[in-house]
N, C-alpha and C positions, 0 to 999 in steps of 0.2 A: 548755313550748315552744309558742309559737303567732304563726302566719306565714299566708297568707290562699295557695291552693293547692289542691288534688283531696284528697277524702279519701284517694285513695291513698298521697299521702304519710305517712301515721298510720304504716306499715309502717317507713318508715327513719327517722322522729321519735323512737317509743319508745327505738331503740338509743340515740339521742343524750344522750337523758335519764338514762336508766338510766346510761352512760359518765358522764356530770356528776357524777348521786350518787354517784357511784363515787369518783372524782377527787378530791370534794370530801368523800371522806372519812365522810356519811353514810350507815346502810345500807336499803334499800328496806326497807318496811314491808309492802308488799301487792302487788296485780296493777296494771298500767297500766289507765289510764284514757281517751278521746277525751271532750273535750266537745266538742257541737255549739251552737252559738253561733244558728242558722240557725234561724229561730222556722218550725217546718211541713215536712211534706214535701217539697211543691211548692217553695221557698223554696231548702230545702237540695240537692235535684235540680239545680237552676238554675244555683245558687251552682258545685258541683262540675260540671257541665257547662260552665260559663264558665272554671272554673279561679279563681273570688273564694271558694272555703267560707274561712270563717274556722274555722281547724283548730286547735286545743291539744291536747296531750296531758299525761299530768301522769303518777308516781308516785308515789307516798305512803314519806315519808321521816323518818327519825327523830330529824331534829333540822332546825334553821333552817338556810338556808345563806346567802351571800352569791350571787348572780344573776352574771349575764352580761349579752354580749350578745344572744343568741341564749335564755338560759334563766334562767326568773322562779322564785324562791319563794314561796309565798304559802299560804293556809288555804284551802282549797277550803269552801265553808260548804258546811252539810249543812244539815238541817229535813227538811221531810213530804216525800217523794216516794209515786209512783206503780213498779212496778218488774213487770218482767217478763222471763224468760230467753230467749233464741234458744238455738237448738241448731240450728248448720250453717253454711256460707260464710258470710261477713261481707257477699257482697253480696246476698244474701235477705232481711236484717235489714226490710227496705223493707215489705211484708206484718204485719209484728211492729208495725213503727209504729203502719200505719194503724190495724192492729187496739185497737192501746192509746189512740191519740187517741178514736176513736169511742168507745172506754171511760170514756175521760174526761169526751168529751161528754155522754156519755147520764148519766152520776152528775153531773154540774155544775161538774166540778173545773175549776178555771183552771190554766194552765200558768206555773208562778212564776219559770222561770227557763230556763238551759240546758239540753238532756237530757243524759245521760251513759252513754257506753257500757264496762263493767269487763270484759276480757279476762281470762276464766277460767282459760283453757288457751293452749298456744303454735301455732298453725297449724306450727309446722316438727318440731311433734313425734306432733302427732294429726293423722288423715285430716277430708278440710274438714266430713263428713259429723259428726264431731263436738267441731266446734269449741264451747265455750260463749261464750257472752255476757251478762251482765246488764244490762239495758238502764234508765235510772233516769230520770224527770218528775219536779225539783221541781214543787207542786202547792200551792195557798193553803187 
């Protein structure tokens, strides 16, 4: 599913997803996913402060399905990322960034694509203190 909005909305996205594969018969494969579309910090701050982030979220499912309107199927491509875990509130993640861009910069990596954030754990079942997150840069 992907609608242009506040990352906030990522929270009532995933349900919708997850209800689709459900309905539609195939069974989830993994944890949800947010890609950020938003090339940079500064960028993707902006974006969700105006209310434009271009937001997707995705589950990993076990077969093709036929779309919607509201919800795409597709192959999320994979390759070389960069990856890093948060441990804590989702809105902390911001530190973890920068920390990893400057990572990048300093090794030479280019950023090849969207980043992507994998939802370890459920916030409504763990305290925020420890929520996980993996956090992924494709990278060239």
């Amino acid at each position: 599913m992907r609608k242009r909005g506040e990352y906030a909305d990522i929270a009532a996205m995933i349900p919708k997803v997850c209800q689709f594969a459900v309905q539609k018969g195939v069974q989830i494969q993994g944890r949800p996913t947010f890609v950020c579309h938003e090339m940079g910090a500064e960028e993707a701050m902006k974006a969700d402060k105006e209310g434009t982030a271009d937001v997707e979220v995705a589950v990993p499912v076990s077969g093709r399905v036929e779309g919607s309107d509201e919800v795409s199927c597709y192959e999320l491509a994979g390759g070389k990322m960069a990856k890093t875990v948060h441990k804590g509130p989702y809105q902390d993640c911001g530190p973890i960034y920068e920390n990893l861009f400057a990572w990048l910069a300093e090794n030479g990596k280019e950023i090849a694509g969207p980043t992507r954030e994998v939802y370890l754990n459920d916030p409504n079942e763990v305290p925020q203190a420890e929520i996980l997150t993996d956090m992924y840069v494709p990278i060239e």
